[in-house]
C-alpha positions as CSV (number, residue, x, y, z in Angstrom):
1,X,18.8,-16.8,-66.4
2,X,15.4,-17.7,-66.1
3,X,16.0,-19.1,-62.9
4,X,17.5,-15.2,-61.8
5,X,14.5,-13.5,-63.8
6,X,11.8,-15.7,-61.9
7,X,13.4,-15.3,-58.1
8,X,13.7,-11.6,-59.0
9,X,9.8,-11.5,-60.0
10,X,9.6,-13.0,-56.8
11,X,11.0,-10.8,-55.0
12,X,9.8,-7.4,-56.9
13,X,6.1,-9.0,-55.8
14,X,7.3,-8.8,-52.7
15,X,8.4,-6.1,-52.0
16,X,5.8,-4.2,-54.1
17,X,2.9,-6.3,-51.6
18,X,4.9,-4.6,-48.7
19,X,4.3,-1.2,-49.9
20,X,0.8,-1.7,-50.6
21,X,0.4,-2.9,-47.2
22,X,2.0,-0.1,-45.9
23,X,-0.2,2.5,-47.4
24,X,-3.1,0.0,-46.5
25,X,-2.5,0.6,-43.1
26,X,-4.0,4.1,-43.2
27,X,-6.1,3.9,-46.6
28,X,-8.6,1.3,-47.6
29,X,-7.0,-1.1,-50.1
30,X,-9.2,-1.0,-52.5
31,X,-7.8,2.6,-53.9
32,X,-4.5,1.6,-52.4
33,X,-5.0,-1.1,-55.6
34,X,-6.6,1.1,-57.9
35,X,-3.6,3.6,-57.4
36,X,-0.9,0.4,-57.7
37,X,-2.3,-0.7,-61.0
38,X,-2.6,2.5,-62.6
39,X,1.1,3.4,-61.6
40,X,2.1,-0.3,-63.0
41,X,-0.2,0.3,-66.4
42,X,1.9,3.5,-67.3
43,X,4.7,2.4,-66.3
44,X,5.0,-0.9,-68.7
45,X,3.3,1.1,-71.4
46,X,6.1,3.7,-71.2
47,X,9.0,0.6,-71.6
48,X,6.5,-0.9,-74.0
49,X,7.3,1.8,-76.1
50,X,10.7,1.1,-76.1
51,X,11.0,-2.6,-77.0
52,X,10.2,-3.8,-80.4
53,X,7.6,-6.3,-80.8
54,X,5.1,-7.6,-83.3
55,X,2.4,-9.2,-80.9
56,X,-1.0,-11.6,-82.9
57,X,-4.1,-11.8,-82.0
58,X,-3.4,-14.6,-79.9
59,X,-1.0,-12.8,-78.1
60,X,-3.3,-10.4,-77.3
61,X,-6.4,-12.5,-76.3
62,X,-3.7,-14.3,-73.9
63,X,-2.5,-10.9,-72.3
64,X,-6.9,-10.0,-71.8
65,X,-7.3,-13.5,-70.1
66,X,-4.2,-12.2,-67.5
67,X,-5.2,-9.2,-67.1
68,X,-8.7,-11.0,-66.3
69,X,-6.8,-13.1,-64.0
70,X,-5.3,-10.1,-61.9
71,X,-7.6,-8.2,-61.2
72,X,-9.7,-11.4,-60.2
73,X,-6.8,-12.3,-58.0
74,X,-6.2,-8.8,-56.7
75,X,-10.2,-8.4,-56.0
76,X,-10.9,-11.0,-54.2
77,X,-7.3,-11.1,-52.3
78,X,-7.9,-7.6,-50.6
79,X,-12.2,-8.6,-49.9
80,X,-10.6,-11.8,-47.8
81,X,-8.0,-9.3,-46.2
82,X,-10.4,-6.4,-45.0
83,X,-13.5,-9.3,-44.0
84,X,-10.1,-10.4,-41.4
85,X,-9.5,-13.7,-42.8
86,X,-5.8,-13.1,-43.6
87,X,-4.2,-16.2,-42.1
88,X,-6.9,-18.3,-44.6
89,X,-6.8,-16.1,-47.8
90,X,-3.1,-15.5,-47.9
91,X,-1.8,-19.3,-48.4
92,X,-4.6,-20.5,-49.6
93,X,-4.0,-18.0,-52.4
94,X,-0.4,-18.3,-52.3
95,X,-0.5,-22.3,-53.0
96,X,-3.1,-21.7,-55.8
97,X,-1.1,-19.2,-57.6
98,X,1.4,-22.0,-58.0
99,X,-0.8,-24.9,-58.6
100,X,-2.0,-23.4,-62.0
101,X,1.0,-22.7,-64.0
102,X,2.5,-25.8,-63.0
103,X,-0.4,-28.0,-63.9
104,X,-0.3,-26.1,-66.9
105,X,3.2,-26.4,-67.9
106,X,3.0,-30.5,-67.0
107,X,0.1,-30.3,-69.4
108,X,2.0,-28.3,-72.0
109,X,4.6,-31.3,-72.3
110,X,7.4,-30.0,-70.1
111,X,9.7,-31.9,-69.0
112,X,11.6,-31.6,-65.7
113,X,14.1,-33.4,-63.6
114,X,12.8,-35.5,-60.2
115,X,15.4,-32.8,-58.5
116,X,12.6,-30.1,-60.4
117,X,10.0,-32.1,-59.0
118,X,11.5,-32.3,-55.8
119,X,12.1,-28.8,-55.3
120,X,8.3,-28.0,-56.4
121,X,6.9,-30.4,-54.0
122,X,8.9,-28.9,-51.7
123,X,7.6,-25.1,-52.4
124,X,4.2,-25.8,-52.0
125,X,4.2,-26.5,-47.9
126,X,6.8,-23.8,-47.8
127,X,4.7,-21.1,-49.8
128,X,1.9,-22.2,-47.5
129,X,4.0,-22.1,-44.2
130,X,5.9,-18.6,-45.1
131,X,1.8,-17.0,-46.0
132,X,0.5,-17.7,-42.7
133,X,-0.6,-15.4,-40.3
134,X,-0.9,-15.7,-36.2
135,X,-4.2,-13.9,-35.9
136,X,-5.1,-13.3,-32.2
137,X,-9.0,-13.3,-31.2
138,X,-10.6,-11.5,-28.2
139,X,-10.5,-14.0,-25.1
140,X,-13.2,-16.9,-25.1
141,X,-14.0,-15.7,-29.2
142,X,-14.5,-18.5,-31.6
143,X,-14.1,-17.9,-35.3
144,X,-17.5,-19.1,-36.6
145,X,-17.6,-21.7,-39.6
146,X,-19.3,-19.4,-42.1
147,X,-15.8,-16.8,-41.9
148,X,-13.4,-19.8,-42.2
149,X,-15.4,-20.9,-45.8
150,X,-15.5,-17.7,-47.0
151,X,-11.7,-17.4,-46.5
152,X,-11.0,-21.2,-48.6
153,X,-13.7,-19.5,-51.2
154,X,-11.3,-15.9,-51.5
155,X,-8.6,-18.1,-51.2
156,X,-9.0,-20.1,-53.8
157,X,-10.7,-17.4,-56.3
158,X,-8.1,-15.3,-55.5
159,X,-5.2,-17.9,-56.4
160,X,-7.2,-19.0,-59.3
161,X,-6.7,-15.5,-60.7
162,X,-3.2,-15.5,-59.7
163,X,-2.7,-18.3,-61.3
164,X,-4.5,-17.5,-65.0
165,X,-2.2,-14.6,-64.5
166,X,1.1,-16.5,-64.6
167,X,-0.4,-19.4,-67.1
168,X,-1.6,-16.6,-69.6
169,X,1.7,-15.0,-70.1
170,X,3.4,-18.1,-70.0
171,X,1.9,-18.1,-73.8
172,X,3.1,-15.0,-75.1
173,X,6.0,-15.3,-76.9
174,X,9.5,-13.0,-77.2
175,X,8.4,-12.3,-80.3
176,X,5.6,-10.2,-79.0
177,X,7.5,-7.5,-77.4
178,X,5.8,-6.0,-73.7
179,X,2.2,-4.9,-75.2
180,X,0.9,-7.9,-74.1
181,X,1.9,-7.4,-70.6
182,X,0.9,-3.6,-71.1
183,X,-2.5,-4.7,-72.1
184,X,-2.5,-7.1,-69.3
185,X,-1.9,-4.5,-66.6
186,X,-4.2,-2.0,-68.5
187,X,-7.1,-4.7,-67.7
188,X,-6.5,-5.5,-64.5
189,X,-7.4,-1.7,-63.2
190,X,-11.0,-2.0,-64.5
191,X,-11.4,-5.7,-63.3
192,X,-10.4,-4.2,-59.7
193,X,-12.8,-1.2,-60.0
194,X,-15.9,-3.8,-61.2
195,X,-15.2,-5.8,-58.1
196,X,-15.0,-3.3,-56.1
197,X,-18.4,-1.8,-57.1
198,X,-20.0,-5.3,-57.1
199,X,-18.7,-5.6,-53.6
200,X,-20.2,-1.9,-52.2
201,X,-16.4,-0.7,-51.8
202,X,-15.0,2.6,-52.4
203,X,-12.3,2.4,-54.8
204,X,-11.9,6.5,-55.6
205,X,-8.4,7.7,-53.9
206,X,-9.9,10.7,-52.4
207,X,-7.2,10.8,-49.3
208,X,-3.7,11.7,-50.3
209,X,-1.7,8.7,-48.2
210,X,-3.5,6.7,-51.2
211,X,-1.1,7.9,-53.5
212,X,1.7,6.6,-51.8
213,X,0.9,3.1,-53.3
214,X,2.3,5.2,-56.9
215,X,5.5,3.6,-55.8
216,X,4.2,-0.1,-56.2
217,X,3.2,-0.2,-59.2
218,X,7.5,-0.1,-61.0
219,X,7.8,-2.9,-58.7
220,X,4.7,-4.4,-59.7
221,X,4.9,-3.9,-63.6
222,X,8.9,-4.8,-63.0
223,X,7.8,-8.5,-61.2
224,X,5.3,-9.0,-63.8
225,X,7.9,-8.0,-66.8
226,X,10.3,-10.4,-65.4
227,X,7.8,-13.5,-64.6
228,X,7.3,-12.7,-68.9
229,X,11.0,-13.0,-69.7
230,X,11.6,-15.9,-67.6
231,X,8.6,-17.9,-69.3
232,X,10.3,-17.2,-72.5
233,X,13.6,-17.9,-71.4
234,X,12.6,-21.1,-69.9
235,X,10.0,-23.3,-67.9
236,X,6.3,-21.9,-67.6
237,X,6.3,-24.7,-64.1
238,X,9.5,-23.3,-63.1
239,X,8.8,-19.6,-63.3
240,X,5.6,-20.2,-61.4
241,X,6.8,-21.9,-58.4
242,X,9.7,-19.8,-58.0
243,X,7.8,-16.4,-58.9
244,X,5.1,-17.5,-56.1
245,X,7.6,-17.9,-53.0
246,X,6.7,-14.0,-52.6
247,X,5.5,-14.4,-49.9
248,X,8.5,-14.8,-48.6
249,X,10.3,-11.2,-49.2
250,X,7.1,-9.7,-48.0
251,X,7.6,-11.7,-44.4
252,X,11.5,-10.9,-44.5
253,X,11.2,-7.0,-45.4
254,X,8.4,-7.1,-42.3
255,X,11.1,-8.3,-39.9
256,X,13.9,-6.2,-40.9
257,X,12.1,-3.2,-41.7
258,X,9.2,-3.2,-38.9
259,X,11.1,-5.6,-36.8
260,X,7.9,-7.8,-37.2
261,X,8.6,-11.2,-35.6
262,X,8.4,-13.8,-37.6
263,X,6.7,-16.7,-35.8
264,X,7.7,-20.3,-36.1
265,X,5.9,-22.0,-39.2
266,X,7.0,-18.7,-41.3
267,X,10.4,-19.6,-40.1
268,X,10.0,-23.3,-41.3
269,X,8.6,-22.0,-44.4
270,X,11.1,-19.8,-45.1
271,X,13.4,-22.9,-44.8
272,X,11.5,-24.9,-47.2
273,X,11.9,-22.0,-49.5
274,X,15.2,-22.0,-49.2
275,X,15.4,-25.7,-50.2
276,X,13.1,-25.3,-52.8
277,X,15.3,-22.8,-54.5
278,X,18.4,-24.9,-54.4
279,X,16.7,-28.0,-56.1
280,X,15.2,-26.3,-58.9
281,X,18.6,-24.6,-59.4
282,X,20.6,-27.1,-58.5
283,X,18.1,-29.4,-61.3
């Protein structure tokens, strides 16, 4: 089950990063995201209600640190995509929002199968493969040094948040019910709007299109709310190498939907992907 509720996370991230890029295409992202985590934030809240829970303080403090962690992630995610460094920021950030919770699980004491292993090893050039991006420059252009170490620097801050994300609600237990996670997505919205001000962006959704992104955030809140249940189902390493191939159903919905062609590492990541999800089933 954990195994279902982590590919399905996977897959909601997706899909919910497709229609944020969507609306992207005609808004600025920045209240494209402001827009996504609001509509997320109610939405858990409402099923929040619903579900019983007693969460500690612990609980709590763990659901502030991911909420820390993605709007960090968000923030400097969408500042690597609109300075044009997509093809850096996107698996740079990818592989680091797998990294974390794995290294944190190993830490934690779990134990996993060398199939496991295999099939995390074998994630990591996949997630990295499916993320990349064919940008095309103008004829005789090079791309100067200082934009390729600013993309490894969003990258990596940007997976690092990512990352605390997945590790932080890796520690909130069943017993807590979904406030955490709705205090978790209730953080994130500011933590976007204080980047975005420190970085001279307009966040306000003052065009309509903006509020098209409304329809991310169920898929958001429901990949989030199932990365949680799969953590307290089973592995904390497993759930965050599977939930981060989501890469992946973004690059798929892209070919099928805008008949985007999908360029030959994607099509080896998506391979390795493939692979990677058998062995950690199969383990």
């Amino acid at each position: 089950m954990a195994i279902l509720l982590a590919l399905f996370s996977a897959f909601a991230y997706g899909l919910s990063d497709f229609v944020g890029g969507l609306v992207s295409r005609r808004v600025s992202a920045w209240p494209v995201a402001v827009v996504g985590q609001l509509s997320a934030t109610a939405c858990t809240a409402a099923v929040a209600l619903m579900v019983e829970g007693s969460p500690t303080s612990a609980d709590l403090a763990w659901a502030l640190l991911a909420g820390i962690g993605s709007g960090v992630g968000t923030g400097f995610l969408y500042r690597g995509f609109a300075a044009g460094r997509m093809s850096v920021v996107a698996p740079v950030s990818a592989v680091g929002a797998a990294v974390v919770p794995v290294v944190v699980g190993a830490v934690g004491g779990e134990r996993l199968s060398l199939v496991v292993w295999t099939g995390i090893v074998v994630a990591l050039p996949g997630i990295w493969l499916v993320s990349s991006t064919t940008e095309e420059l103008p004829d005789g252009a090079a791309k100067p040094r200082a934009s390729l170490a600013e993309g490894v620097l969003d990258g990596v801050l940007a997976g690092l948040g990512f990352g605390v994300l997945f590790a932080a609600l890796g520690q909130v237990p069943e017993e807590a019910g979904l406030w955490p996670l709705a205090l978790a997505q209730a953080v994130s919205l500011p933590a976007v709007i204080v980047l975005a001000v420190s970085l001279g962006a307009a966040w306000v959704p003052r065009r309509r299109q903006a509020w098209w992104a409304l329809l991310a955030g169920p898929l958001g809140a429901s990949a989030t709310g199932a990365f949680l249940l799969a953590t307290q189902s089973g592995y904390l390493t497993v759930a965050g190498i599977l939930a981060s191939l989501y890469p992946a159903s973004t690059v798929l919905l892209a070919a099928l939907v805008l008949h985007e062609k999908v360029h030959r590492a994607q099509g080896v990541g998506l391979g390795l992907c493939a692979l990677a999800i058998a062995l950690v089933a199969g383990g």
